[in-house]
C-alpha positions, 0 to 999 in steps of 0.5 A: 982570672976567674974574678974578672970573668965572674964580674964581667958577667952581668947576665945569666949563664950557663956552666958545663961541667965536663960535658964530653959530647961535641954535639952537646956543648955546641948545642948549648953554646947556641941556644945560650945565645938565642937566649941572652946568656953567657956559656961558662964550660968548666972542668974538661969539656968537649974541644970548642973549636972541633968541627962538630962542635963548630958546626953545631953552634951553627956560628954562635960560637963566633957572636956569644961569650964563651969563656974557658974556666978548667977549673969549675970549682973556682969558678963557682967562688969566684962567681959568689964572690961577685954576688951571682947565685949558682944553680946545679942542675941534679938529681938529689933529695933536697933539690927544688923543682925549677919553676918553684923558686925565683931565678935572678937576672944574674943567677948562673945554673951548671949542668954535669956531665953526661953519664956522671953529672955534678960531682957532690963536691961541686954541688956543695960549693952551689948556693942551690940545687934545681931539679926539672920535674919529668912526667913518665919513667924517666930519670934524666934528660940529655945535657943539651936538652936539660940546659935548654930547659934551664936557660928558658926558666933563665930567660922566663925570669927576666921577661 
């Protein structure tokens, strides 16, 4: 039940939005932990439970909220619905730059796939699109890195 995940959640998150990569998904799992937020993966993820995975969570699996929500779209309503702010994490026009808008106790930011990223439909149904600011030629960040970026602008509010 979506609405009831979305209003369990008192805090800031973080949705995966089919992230493929064992390694990936176990990596943000635990720095949402080490953090202070809940880890949403949306869509068809990475198998949770595979030793990669697992391993790479180093036992945050085990002591954090996870929740499984197969479909990302509603999870996002559902979320708004509740009153919390959804943040993509993408590469377009009319992206902010993270650090340049206020990030709320509740907001929740999605990060997309690793060769994809979020579809245009997913962030249509976003309240707000943030993109990090890269020095250099680089156009993209790995999901795990740029989730670690989000969640420390996530965490840098609340201090």
């Amino acid at each position: 039940d979506y609405e009831r995940v979305a209003s369990e959640i008192d805090c800031n998150s973080l949705m995966l939005v089919d992230l493929q990569d064992n390694g990936n998904v176990g990596t943000v799992i635990r720095t949402s932990a080490a953090l202070g937020c809940v880890t949403l993966l949306g869509g068809n993820c990475a198998d949770i439970y595979s030793p990669k995975t697992v391993r790479a969570t180093m036992g945050a699996l085990f002591s954090n909220d996870v929740y499984i929500c197969s479909d990302a779209v509603k999870i996002v309503s559902a979320l708004k619905k509740s009153g919390k702010r959804v943040i993509a994490s993408a590469l377009t026009q009319n992206a902010l730059e993270l650090g340049r808008f206020e990030v709320k106790g509740t907001d929740c930011f999605a990060v997309g796939n690793e060769g994809k990223g979020l579809s245009p439909e997913f962030i249509a149904e976003c309240d707000i699109t943030a993109i990090i600011k890269m020095s250099g030629k680089t156009e993209s960040l790995n999901a795990a890195s740029a989730a670690s970026i989000l969640l420390w602008e996530a965490k840098r509010g609340r201090i």
